[in-house]
Structures are given as C-alpha cells and as structure tokens.
Backbone as a chain_set.jsonl record, in Angstrom:
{"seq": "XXXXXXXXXXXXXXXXXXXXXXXXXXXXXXXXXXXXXXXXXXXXXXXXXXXXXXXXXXXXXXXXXXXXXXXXXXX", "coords": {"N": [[93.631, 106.418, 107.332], [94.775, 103.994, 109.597], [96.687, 100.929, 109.1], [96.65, 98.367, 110.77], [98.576, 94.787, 110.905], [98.071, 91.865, 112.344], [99.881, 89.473, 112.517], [100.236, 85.469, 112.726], [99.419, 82.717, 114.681], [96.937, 79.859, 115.392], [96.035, 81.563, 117.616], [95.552, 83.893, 116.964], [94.404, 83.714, 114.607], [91.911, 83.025, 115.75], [90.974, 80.297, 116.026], [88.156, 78.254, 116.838], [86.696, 80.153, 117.511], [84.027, 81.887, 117.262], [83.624, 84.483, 114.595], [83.065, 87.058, 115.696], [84.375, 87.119, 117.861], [87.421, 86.826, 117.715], [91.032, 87.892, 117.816], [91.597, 89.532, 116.168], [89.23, 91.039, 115.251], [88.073, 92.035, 117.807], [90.167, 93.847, 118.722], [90.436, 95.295, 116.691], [88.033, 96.959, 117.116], [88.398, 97.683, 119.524], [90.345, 99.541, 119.277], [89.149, 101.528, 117.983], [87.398, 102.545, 119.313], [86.135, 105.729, 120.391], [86.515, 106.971, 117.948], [88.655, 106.81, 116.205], [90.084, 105.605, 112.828], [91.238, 102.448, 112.412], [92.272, 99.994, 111.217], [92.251, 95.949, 111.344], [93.919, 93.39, 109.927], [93.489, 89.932, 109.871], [95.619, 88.191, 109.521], [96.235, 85.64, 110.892], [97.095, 82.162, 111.103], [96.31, 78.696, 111.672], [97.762, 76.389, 113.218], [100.099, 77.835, 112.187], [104.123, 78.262, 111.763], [106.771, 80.11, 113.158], [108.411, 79.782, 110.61], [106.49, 79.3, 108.594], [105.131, 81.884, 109.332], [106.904, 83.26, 108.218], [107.745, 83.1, 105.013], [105.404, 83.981, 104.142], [105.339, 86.631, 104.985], [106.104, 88.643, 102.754], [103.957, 88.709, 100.804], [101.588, 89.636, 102.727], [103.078, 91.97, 103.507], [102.17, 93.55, 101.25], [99.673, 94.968, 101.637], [100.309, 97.247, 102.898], [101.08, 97.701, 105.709], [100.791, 99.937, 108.517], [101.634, 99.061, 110.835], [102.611, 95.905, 112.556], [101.781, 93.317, 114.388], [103.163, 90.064, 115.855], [102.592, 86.921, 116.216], [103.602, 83.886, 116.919], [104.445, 80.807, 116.955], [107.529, 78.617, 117.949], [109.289, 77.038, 115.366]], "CA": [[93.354, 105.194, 108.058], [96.061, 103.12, 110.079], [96.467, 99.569, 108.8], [97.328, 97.225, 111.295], [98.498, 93.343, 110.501], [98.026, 90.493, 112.843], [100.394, 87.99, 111.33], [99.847, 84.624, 114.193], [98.782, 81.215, 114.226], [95.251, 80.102, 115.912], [95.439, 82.414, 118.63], [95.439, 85.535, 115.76], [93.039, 83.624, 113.612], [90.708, 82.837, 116.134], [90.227, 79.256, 116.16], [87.717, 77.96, 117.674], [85.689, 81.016, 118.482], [83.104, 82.996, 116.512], [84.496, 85.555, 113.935], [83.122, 88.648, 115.917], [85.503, 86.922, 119.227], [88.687, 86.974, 117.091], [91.7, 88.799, 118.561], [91.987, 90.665, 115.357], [88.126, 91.856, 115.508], [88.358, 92.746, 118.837], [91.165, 94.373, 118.589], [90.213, 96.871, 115.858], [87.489, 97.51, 118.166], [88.585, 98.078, 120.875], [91.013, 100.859, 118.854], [88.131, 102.455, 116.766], [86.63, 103.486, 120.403], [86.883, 107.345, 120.445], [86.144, 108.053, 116.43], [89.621, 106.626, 115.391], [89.985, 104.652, 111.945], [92.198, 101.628, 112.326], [91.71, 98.401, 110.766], [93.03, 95.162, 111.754], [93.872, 92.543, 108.93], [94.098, 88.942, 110.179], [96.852, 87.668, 109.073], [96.472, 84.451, 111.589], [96.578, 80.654, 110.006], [96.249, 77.725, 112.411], [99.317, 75.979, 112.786], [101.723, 78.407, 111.288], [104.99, 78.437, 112.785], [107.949, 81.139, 112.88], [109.018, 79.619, 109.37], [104.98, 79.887, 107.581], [104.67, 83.401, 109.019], [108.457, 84.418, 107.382], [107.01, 82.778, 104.214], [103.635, 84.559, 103.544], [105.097, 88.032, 105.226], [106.4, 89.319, 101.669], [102.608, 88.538, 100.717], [101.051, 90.258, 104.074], [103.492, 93.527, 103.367], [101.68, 94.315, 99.886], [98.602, 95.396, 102.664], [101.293, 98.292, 103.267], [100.4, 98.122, 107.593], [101.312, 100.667, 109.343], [102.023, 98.735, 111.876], [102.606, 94.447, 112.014], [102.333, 92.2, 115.621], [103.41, 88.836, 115.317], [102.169, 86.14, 117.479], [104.172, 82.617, 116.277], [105.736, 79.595, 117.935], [108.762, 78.05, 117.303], [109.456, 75.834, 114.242]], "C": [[94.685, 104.523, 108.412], [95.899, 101.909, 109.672], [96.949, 98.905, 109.576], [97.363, 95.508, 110.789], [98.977, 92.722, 111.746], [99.022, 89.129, 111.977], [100.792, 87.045, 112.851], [99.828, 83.258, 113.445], [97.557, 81.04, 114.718], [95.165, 81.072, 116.906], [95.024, 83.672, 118.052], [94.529, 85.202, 115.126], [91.765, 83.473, 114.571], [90.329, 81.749, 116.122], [89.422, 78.942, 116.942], [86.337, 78.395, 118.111], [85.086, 81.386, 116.923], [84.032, 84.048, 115.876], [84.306, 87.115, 114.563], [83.991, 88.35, 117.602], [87.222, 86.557, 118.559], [89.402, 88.026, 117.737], [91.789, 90.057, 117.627], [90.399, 91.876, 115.456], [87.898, 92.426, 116.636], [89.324, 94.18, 119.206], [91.149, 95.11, 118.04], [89.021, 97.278, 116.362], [87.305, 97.839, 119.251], [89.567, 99.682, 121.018], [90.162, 101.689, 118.062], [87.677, 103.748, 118.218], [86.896, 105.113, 120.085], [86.799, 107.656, 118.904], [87.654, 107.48, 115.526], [89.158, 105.61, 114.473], [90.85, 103.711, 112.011], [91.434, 100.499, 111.797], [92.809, 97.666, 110.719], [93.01, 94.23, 111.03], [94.428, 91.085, 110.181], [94.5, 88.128, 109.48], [97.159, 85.808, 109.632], [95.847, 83.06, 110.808], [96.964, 79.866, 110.868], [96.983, 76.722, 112.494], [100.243, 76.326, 112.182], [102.282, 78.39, 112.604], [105.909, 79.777, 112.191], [107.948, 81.378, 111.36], [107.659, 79.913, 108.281], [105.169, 81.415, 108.068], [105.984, 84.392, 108.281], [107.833, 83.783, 105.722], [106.479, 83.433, 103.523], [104.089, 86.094, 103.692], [105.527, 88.661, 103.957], [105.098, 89.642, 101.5], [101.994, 89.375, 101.396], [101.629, 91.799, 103.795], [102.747, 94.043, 102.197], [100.514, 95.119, 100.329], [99.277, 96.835, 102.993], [100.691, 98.527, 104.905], [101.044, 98.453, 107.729], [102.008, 100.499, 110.746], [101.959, 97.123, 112.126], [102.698, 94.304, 113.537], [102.545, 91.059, 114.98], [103.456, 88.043, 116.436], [102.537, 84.974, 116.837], [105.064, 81.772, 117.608], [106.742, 79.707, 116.71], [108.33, 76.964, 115.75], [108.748, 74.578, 114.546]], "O": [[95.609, 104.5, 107.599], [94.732, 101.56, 109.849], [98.077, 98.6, 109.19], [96.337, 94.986, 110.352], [100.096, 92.962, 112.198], [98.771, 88.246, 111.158], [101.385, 87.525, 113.817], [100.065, 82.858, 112.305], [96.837, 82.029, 114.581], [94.02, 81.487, 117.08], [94.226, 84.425, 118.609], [93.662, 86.036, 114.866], [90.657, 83.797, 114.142], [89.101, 81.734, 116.207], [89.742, 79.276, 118.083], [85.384, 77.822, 118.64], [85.586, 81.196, 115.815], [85.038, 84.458, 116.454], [84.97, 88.098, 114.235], [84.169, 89.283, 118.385], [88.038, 85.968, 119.268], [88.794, 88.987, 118.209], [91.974, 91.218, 117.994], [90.431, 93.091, 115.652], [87.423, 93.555, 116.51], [89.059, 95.208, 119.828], [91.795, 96.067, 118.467], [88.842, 98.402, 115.894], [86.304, 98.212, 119.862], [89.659, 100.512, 121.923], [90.686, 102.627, 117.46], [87.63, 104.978, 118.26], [87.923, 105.508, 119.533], [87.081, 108.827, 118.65], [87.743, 107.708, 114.319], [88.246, 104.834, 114.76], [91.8, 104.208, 111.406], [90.248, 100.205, 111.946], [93.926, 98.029, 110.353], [91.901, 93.713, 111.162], [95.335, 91.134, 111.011], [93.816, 87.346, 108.819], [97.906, 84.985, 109.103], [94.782, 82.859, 110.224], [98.146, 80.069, 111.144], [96.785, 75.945, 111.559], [101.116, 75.624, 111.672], [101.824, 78.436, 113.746], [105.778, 80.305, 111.087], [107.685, 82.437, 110.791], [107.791, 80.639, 107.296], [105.369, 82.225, 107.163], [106.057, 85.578, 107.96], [107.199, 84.765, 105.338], [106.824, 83.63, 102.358], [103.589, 86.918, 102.926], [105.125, 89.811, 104.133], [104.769, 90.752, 101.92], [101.624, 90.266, 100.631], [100.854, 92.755, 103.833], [102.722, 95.274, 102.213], [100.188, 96.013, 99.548], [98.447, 97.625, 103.443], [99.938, 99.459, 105.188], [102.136, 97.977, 107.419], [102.624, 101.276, 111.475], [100.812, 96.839, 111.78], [103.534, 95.001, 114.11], [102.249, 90.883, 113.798], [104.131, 88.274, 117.44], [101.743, 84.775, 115.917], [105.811, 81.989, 118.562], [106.887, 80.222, 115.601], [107.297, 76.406, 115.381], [108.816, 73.628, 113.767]]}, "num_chains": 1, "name": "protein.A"}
C-alpha cells in the first residue's frame, strides 16, 4: 500500500464541506480508480500556518508516507 499525507490547513481538512467532499477523500479516490491501494491521511487543521504544519510534521512522519503534499500559508 502507498501512504500518502496531506499535511494543509482548511483547504486539506475540508472545512466546511462534508467528510466524503474533503480533498484528502477525494483524492484517495480518485487514485484507488484502476485497483490501486493508496491511502490518503489528512493531515489538514484549520488555521495552521507554515510554522503549525513544521510543528506537528515530526508527529505526521511516524505514518511513514510514501509520499507528503503540503498545502500552508504564510505565518
């Protein structure tokens, strides 16, 4: 299985919307298509900035992803 991590602020967590309209749920379905296994951890917390997602990512790496985006404002 591939692990992907979402590490964001609301646009990664999804504020707002329904948990099956999340970028991260989408997003590991939209890569499953075709029989593949990926799974997409959201990592996104609603008002993090740059400095929360450098923070938490020690935390977030123990997930060992194969692969990390990072969607953050500034400070």
């Amino acid at each position: 299985m591939i692990t992907v991590l979402a590490l964001g602020d609301s646009l990664t967590a999804g504020y707002g919307l329904a948990p099956e309209d999340s970028f991260a749920l989408r997003l590991e379905q939209a890569l499953n298509k075709g029989g593949r296994t990926i799974r997409v951890i959201n990592a996104g917390v609603s008002g993090d900035t740059t400095l929360d997602g450098l923070r938490r990512l020690d935390g977030l790496l123990q997930h060992r992803p194969d692969l990390v985006i990072v969607e953050l404002g500034p400070q």
